[in-house]
ChimeraX commands (.cxc) that place a marker at each C-alpha (Angstrom):
marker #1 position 105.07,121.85,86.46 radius 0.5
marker #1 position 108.30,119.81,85.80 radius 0.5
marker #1 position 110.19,120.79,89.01 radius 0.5
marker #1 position 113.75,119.36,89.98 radius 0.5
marker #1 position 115.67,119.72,93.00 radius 0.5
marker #1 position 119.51,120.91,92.40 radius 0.5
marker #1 position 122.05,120.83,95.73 radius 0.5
marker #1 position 125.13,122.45,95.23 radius 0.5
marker #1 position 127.72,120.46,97.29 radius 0.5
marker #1 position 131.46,121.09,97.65 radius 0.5
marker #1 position 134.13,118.51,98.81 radius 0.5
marker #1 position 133.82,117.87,102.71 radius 0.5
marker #1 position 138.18,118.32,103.02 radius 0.5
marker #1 position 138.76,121.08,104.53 radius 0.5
marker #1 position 134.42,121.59,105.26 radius 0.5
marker #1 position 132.51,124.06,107.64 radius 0.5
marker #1 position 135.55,126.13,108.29 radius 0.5
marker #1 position 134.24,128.61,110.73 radius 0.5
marker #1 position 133.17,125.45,113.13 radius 0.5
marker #1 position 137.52,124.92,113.88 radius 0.5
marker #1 position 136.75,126.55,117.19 radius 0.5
marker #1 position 134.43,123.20,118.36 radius 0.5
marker #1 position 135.80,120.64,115.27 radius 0.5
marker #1 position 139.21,119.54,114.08 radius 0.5
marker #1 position 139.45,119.03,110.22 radius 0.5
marker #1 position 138.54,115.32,110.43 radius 0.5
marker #1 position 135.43,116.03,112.61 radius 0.5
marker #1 position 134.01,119.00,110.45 radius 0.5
marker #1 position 134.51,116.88,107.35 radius 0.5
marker #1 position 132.80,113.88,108.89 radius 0.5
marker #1 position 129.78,116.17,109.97 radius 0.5
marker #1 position 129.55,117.37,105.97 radius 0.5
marker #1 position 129.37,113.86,104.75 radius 0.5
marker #1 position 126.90,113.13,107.15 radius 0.5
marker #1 position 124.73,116.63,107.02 radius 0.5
marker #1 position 124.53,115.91,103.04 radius 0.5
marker #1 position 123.40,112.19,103.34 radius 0.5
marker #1 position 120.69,113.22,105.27 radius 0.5
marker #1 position 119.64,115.88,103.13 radius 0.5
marker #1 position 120.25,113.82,100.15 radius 0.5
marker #1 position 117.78,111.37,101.68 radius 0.5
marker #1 position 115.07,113.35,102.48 radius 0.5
marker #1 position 114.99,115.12,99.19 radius 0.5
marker #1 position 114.60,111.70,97.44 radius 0.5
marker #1 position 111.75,111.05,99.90 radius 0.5
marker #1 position 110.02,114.05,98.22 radius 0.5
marker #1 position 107.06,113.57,96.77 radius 0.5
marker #1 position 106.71,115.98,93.59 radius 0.5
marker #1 position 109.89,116.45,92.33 radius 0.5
marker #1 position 110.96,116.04,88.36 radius 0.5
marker #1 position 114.84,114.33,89.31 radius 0.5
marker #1 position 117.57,115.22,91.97 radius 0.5
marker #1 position 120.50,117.17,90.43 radius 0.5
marker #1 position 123.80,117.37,92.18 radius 0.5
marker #1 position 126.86,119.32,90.90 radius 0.5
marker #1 position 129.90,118.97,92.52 radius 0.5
marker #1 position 134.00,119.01,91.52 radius 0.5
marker #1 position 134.37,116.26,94.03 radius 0.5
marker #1 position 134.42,112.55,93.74 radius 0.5
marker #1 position 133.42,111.17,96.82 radius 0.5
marker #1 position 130.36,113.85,96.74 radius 0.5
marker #1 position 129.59,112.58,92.89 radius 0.5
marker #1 position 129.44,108.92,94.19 radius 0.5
marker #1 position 127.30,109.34,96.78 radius 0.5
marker #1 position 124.84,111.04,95.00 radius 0.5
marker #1 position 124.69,108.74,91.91 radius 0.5
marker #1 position 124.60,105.62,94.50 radius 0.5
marker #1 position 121.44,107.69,96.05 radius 0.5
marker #1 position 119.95,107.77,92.58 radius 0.5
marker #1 position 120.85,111.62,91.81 radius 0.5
marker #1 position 122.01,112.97,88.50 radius 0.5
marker #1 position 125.65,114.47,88.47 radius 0.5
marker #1 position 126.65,117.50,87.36 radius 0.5
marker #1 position 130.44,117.81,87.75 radius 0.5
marker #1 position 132.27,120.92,87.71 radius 0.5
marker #1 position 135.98,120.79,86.49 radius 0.5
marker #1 position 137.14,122.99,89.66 radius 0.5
marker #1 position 135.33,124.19,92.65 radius 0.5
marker #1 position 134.93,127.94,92.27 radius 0.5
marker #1 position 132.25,128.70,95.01 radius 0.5
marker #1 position 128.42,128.11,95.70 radius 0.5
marker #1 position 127.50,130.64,93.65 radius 0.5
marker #1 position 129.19,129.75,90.02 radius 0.5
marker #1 position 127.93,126.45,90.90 radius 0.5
marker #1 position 124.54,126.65,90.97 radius 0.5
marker #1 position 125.07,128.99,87.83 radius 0.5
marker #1 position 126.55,126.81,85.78 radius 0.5
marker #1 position 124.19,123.84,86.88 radius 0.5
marker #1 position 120.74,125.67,86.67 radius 0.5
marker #1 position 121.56,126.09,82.80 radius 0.5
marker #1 position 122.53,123.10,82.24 radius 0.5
marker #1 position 118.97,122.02,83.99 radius 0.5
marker #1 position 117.51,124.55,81.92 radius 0.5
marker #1 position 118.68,122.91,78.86 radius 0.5
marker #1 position 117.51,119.52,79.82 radius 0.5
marker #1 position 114.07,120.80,79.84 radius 0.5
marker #1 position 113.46,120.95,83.11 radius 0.5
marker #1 position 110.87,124.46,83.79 radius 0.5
marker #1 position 111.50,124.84,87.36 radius 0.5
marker #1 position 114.51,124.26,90.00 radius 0.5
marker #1 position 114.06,124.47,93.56 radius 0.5
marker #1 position 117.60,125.25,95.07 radius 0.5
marker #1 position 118.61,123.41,98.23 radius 0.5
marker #1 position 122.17,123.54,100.02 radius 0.5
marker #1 position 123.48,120.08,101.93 radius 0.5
marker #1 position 124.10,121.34,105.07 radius 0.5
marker #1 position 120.54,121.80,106.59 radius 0.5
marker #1 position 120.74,118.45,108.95 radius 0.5
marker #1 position 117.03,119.39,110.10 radius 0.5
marker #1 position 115.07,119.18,106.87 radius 0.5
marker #1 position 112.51,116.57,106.27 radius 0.5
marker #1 position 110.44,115.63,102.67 radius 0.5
marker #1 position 107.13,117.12,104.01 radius 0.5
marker #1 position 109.52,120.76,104.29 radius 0.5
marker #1 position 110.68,120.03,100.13 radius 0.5
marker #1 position 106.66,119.31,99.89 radius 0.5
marker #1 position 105.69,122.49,101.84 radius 0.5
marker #1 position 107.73,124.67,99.40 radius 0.5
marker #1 position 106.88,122.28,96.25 radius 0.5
marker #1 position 102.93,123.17,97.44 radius 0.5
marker #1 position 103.28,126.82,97.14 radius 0.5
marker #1 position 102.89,126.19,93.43 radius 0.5
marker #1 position 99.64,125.22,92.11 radius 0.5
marker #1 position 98.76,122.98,89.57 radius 0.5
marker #1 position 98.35,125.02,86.70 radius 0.5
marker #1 position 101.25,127.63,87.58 radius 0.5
marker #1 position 103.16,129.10,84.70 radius 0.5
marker #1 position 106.37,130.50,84.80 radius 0.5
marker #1 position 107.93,133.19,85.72 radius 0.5
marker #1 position 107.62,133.03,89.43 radius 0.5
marker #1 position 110.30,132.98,92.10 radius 0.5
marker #1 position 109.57,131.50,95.94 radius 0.5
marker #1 position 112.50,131.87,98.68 radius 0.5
marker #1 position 112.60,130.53,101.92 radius 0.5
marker #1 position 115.11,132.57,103.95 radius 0.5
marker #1 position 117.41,131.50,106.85 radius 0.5
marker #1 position 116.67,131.92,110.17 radius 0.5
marker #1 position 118.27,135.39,110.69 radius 0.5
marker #1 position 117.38,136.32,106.96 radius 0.5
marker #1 position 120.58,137.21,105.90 radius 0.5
marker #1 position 120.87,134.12,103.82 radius 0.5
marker #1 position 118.67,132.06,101.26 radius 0.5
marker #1 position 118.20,128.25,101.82 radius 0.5
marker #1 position 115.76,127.23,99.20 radius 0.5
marker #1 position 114.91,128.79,96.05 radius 0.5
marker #1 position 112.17,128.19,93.58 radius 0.5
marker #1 position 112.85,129.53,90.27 radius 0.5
marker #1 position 110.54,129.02,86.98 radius 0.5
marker #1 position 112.70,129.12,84.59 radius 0.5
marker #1 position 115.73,128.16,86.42 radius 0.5
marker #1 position 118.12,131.25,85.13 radius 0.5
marker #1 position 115.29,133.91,85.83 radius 0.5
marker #1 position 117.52,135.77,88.62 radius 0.5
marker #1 position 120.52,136.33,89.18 radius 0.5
marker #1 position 122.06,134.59,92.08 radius 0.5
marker #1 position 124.90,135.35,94.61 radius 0.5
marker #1 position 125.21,133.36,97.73 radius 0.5
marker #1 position 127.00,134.77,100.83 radius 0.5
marker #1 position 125.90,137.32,103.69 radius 0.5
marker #1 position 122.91,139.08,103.09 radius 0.5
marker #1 position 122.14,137.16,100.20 radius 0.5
marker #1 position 118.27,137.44,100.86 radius 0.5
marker #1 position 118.55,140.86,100.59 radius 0.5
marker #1 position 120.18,140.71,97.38 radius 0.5
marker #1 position 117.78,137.92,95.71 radius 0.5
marker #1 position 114.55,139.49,96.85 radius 0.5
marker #1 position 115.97,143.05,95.28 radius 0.5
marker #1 position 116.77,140.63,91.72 radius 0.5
marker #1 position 113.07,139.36,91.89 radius 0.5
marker #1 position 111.65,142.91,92.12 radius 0.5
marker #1 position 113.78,143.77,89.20 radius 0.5
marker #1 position 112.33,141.60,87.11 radius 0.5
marker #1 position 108.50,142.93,87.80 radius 0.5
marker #1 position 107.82,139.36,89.42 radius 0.5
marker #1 position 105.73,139.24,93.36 radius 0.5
marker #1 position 107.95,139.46,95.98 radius 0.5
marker #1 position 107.26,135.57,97.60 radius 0.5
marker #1 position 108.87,133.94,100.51 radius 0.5
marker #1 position 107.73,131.45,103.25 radius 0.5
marker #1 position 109.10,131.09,106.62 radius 0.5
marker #1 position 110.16,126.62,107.37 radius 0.5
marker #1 position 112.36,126.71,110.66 radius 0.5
marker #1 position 113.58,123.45,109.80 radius 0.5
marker #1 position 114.98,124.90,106.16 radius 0.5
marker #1 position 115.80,127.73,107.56 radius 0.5
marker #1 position 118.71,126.17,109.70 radius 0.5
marker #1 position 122.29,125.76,107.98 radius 0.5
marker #1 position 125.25,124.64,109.48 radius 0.5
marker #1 position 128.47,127.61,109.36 radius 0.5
marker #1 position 128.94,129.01,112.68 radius 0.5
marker #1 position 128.92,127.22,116.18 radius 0.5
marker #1 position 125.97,128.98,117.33 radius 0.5
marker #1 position 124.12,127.38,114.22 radius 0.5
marker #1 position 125.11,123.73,115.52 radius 0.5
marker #1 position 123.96,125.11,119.03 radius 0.5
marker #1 position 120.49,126.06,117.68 radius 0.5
marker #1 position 120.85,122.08,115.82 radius 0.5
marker #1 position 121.53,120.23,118.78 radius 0.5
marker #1 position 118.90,121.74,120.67 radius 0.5
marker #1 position 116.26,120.00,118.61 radius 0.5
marker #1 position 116.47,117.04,121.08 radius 0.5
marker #1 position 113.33,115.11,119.14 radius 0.5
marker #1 position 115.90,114.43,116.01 radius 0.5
marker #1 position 117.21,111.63,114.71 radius 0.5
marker #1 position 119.28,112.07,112.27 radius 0.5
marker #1 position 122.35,110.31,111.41 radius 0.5
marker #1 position 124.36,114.33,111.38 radius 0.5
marker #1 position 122.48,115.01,115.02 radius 0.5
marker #1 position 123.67,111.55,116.74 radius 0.5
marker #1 position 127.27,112.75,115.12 radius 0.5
marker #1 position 127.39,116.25,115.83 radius 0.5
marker #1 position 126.64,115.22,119.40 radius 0.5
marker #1 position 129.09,112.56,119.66 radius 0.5
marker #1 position 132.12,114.58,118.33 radius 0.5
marker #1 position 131.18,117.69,120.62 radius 0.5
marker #1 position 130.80,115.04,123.93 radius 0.5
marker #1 position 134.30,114.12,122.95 radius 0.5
marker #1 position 135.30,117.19,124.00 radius 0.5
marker #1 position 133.34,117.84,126.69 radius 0.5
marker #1 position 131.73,120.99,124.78 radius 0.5
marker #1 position 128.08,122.61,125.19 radius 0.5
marker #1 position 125.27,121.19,123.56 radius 0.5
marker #1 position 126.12,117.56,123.68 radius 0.5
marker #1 position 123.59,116.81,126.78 radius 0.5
marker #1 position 121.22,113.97,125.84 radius 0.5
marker #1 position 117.67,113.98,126.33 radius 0.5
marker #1 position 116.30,111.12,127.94 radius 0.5
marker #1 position 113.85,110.28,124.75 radius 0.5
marker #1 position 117.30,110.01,122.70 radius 0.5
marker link #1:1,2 radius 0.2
marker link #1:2,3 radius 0.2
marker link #1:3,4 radius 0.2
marker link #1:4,5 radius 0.2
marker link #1:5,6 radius 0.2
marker link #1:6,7 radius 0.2
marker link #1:7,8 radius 0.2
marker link #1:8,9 radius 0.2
marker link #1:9,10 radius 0.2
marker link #1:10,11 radius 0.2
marker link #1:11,12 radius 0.2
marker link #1:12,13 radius 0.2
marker link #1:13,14 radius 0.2
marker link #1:14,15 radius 0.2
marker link #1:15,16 radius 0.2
marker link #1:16,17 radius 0.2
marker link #1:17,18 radius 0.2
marker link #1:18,19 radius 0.2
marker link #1:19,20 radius 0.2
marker link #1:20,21 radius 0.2
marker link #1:21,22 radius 0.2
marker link #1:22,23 radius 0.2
marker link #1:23,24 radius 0.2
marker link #1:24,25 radius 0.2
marker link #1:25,26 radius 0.2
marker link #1:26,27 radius 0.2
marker link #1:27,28 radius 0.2
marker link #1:28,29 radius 0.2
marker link #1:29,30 radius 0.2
marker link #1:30,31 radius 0.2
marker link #1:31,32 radius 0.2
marker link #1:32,33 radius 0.2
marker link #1:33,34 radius 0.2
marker link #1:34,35 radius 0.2
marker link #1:35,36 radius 0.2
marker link #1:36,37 radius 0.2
marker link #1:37,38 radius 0.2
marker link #1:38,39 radius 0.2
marker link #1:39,40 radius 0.2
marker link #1:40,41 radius 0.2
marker link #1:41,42 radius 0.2
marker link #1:42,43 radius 0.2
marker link #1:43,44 radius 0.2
marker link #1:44,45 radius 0.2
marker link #1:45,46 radius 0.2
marker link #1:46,47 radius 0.2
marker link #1:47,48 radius 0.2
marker link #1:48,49 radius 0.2
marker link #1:49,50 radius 0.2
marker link #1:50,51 radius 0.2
marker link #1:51,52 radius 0.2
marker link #1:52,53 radius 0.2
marker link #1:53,54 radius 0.2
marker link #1:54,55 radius 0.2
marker link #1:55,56 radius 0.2
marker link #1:56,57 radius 0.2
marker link #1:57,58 radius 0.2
marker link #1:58,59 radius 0.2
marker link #1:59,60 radius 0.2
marker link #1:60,61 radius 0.2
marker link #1:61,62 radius 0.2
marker link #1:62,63 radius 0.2
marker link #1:63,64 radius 0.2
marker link #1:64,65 radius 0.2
marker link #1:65,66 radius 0.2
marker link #1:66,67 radius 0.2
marker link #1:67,68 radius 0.2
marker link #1:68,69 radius 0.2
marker link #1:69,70 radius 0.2
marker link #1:70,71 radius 0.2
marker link #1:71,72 radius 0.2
marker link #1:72,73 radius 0.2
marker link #1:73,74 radius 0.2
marker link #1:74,75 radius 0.2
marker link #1:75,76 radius 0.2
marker link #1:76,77 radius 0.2
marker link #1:77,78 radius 0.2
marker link #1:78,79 radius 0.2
marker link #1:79,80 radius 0.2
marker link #1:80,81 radius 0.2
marker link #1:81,82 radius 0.2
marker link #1:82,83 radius 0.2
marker link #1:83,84 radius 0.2
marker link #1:84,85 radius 0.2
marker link #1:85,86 radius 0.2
marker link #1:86,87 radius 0.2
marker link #1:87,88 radius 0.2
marker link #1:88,89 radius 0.2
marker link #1:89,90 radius 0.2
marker link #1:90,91 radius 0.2
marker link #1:91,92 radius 0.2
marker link #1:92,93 radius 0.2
marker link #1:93,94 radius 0.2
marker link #1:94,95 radius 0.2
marker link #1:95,96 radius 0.2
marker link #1:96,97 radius 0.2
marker link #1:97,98 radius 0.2
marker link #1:98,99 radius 0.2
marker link #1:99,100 radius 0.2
marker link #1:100,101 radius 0.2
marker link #1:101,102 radius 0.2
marker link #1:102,103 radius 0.2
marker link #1:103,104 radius 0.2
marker link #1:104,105 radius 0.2
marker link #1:105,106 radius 0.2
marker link #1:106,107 radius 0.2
marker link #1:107,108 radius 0.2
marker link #1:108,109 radius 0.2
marker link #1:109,110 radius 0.2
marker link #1:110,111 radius 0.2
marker link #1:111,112 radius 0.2
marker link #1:112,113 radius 0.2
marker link #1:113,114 radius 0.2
marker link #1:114,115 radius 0.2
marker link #1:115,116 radius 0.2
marker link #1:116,117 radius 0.2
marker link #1:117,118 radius 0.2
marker link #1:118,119 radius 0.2
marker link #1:119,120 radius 0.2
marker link #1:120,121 radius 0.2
marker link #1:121,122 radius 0.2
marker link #1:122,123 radius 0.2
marker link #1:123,124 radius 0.2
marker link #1:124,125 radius 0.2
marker link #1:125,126 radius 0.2
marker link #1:126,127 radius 0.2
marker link #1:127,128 radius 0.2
marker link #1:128,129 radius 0.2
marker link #1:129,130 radius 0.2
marker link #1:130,131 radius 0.2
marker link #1:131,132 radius 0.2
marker link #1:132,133 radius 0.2
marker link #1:133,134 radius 0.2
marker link #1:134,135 radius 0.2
marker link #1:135,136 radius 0.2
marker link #1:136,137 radius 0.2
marker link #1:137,138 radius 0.2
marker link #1:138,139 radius 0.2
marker link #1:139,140 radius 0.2
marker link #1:140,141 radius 0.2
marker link #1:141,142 radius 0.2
marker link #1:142,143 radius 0.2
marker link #1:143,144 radius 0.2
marker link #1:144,145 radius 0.2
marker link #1:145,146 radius 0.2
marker link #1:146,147 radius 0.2
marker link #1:147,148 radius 0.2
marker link #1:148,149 radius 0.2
marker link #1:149,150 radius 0.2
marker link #1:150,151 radius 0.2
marker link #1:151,152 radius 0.2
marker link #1:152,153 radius 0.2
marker link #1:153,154 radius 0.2
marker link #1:154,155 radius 0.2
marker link #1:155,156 radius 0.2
marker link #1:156,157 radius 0.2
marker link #1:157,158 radius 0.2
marker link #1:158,159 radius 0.2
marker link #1:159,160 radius 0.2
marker link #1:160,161 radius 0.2
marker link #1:161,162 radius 0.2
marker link #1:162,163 radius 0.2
marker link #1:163,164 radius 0.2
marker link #1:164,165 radius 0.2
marker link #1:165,166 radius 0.2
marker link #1:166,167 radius 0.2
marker link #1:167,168 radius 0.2
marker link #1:168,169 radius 0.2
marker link #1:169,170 radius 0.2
marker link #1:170,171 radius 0.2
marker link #1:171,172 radius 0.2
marker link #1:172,173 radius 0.2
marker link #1:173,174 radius 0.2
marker link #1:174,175 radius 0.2
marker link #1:175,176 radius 0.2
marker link #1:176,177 radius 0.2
marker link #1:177,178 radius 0.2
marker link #1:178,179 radius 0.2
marker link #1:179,180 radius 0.2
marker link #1:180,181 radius 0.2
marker link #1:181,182 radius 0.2
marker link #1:182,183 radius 0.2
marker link #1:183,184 radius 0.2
marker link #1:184,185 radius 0.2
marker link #1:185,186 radius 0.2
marker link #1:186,187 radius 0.2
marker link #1:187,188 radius 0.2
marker link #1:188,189 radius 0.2
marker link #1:189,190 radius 0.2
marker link #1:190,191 radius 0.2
marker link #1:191,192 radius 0.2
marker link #1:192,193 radius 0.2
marker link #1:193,194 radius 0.2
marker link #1:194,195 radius 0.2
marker link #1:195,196 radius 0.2
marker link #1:196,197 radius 0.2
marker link #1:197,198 radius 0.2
marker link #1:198,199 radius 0.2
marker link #1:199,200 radius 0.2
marker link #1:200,201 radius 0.2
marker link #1:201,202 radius 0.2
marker link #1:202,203 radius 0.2
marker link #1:203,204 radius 0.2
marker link #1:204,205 radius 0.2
marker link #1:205,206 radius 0.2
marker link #1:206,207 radius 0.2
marker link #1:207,208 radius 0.2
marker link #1:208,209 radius 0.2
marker link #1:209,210 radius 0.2
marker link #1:210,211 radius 0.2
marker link #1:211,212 radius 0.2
marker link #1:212,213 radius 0.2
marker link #1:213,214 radius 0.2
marker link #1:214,215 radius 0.2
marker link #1:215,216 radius 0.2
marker link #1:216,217 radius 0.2
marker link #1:217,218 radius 0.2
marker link #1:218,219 radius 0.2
marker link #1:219,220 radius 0.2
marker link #1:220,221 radius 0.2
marker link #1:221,222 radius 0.2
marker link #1:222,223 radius 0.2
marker link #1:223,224 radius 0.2
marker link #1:224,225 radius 0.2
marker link #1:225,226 radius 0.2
marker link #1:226,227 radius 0.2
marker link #1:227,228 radius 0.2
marker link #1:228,229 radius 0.2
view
């Protein structure tokens, strides 16, 4: 099946407000660049995906992904995750892709072989209409959908928004799937989510080494070092 991946990415000015108690403006928006490289490179890693769609209002966001080889979408005004991904899963729709899998830019932990995990869950002679989530960790949000065709839910990111999509698969007669990935599952909006980050002391990513080194600046928790770093 002709699968691509789509990340919805805003502009990192003004990013990750709810971190201002740890992060000043310049930090949080550093972290968001960096958070969405890494993502951004480990979705190109993936093995079995169609093309890399990202849609975006930004410029600095557009140019990074079409240096990293991504196709941009550009929306003429930022009006939140959700209208986002809606206007960019038709427009992937249209291009004849028959699957999206749905991935924000904020989850600093996730590798290629967690895109492949999900990608596996559909075999080789699948045929739409099926819908996959993974949830987050406290499954009140949605980090990764799979949808075949790309508009068969409705979407609406936000609290509780697993709730909400699993209710919109049900309602249209489809199996209610999910799979549990730890490393998905973990977005960055809240301090204790870059707590639960930075205690993954065997990463390396480019977002982890930051994260740590802006918190250390200010002498906050979680900015210990393992000795293996």
């Amino acid at each position: 099946m002709n699968i691509a991946a789509l990340m919805p990415v805003k502009g990192f000015r003004n990013a990750k407000q709810r971190l201002t108690p740890l992060l000043g403006s310049a930090a949080r928006e550093a972290l968001a660049e960096a958070m969405f490289r890494d993502v951004l490179g480990q979705v190109s890693a993936a093995r079995g995906l169609a093309g890399i769609f990202v849609v975006t209002g930004d410029d600095k966001v557009a140019s990074i992904a079409a240096l990293a080889g991504a196709a941009v979408i550009r929306e003429r005004a930022e009006n939140g995750e959700t209208a986002a991904v809606d206007f960019a899963r038709l427009a992937i729709r249209d291009s004849g892709c028959e699957a999206v899998l749905i991935l924000p830019g904020d989850m600093p932990l996730v590798r290629a072989a967690d895109i492949e995990q999900v990608l596996a869950q559909v075999s080789v002679d699948a045929v739409a209409p099926f819908a996959l989530l993974v949830p987050s960790h406290d499954r009140k949000g949605t980090n990764a959908l799979l949808l075949a065709p790309p508009d068969i839910i409705k979407l609406r990111f936000g609290y509780d928004s697993f709730t909400y999509h699993m209710s919109q698969v049900a309602a249209q007669g489809l199996p209610l799937r999910f799979i549990e990935n730890e490393r998905i599952a973990l977005d960055i909006d809240e301090p204790k989510d870059l707590e639960r980050f930075l205690s993954y002391q065997e990463d390396r990513a480019a977002s982890t080494q930051l994260a740590r080194g802006l918190l250390a600046e200010q002498n906050l928790p979680g900015t210990r070092r393992s000795e293996s770093l």
